[in-house]
N, C-alpha and C positions, 0 to 999 in steps of 0.2 A: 798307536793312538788311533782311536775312530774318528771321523769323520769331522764330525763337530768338534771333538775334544783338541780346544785350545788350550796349549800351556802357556803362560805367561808371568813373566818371573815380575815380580813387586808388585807395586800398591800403585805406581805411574804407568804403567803400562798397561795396570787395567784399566784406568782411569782413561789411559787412549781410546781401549777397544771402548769401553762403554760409553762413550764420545761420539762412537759412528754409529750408537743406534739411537732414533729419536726417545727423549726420555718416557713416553707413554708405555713404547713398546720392549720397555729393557728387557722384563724378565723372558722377555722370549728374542729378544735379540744381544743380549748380554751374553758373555763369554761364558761355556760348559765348565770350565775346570778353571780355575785361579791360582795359581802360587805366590801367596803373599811371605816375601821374602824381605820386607825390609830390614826388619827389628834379629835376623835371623844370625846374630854373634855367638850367641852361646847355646841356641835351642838352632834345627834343622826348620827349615822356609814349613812355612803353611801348607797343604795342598789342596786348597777350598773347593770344595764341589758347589757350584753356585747354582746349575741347574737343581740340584736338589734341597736346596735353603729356599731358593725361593718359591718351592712347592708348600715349603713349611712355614712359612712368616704370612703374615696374615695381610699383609703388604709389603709393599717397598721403603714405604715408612718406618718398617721395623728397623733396618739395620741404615740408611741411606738417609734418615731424618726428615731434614725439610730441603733437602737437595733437589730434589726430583720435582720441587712445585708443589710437593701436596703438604697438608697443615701435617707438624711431627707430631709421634706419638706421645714423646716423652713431653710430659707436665712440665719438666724443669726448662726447654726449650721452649716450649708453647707461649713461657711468659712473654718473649719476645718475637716470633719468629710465626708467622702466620703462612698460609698456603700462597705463594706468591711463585713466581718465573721461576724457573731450573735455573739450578747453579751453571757455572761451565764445566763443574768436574763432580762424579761423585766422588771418589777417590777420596780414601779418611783421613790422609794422610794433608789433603788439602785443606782442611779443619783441624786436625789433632796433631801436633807438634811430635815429630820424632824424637826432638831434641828437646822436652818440655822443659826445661832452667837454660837452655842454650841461650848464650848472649843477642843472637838473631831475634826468636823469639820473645824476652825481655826488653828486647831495643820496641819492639814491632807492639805486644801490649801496653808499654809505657806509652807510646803514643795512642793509641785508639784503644783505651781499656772494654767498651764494647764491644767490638768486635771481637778482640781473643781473650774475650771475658776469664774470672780464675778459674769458674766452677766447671772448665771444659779441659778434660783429663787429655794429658797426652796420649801418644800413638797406641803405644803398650797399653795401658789405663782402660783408651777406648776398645781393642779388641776384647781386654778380659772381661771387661764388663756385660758387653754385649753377647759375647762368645760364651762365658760360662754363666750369665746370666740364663740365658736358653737350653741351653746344654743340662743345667742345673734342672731347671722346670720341665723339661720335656724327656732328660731319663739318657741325658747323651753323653760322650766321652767329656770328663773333666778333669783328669790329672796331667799332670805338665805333660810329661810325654805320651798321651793318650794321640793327643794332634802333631806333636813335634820333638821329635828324639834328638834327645842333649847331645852337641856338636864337640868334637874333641875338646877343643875352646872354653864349651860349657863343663866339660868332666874336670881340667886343671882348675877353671875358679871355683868350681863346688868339693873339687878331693875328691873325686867320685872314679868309679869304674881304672882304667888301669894307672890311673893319681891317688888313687884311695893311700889312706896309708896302712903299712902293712899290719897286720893284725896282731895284736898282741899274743904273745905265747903261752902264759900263765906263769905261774907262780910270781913270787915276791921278789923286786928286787930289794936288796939293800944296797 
């Protein structure tokens, strides 16, 4: 690994590193490489290159919202959420539920339906959108395992690869 290239496994421990750099100066003081591993049961962990995303996004508002202090880009957040203080974490996973129907989460919007408003997609939900949203417009990898190759785990629940079943032989049975 070079120099800079930090690995770090999940979506909280990026959340750490990018903690230690003041939010102005993320994209140059954010971590080189990512491995977003949370959601990673049946597909293999992420391996984000963030120095090179955020060469590509047009801000940090692209993918970080209104975390960072600055007004989001997305209309649908804008109705509420103006350019105000940094959060304490960008981490999506601090906003987007891993567990979106999880009893925790339904405890937590039933009390302050605001805050973890419906129309805010869980964990999964928020990467694909964002992730093949861009991916889609800019000419980038977008099949499942373009970014993340199916995990044994993932082969038994889909029937796939050495779960498949076996092929049929031909002819007729009677």
């Amino acid at each position: 690994m070079g120099g800079r290239t930090r690995k770090v496994l999940g979506v909280t421990a990026m959340a750490a590193l990018l903690s230690l750099a003041p939010h102005a100066g993320l994209a140059a003081g954010g971590p080189t490489t990512v491995e977003l591993g949370t959601l990673s049961r049946l597909f293999a962990p992420v391996p984000f290159d963030h120095a090179k995303h955020t060469g590509l996004a047009g801000s940090c508002a692209e993918c970080h919202h209104h975390t960072l202090g600055e007004a989001p880009v997305d209309p649908n957040c804008a109705r509420c959420h103006r350019a105000n203080q940094p959060a304490k974490s960008v981490a999506c996973r601090e906003c987007h539920p891993a567990e979106r129907f999880g009893a925790e989460y339904l405890a937590r919007l039933a009390a302050n339906p605001q805050l973890y408003h419906t129309g805010k997609p869980g964990l999964k939900g928020a990467y694909h959108q964002k992730c093949l949203g861009c991916h889609r417009a800019m000419g980038g990898p977008s099949g499942c395992e373009d970014c993340h190759p199916m995990t044994e785990k993932g082969e038994a629940f889909y029937h796939t690869g050495k779960y498949a079943p076996a092929p049929h032989k031909g002819g007729h049975e009677e």
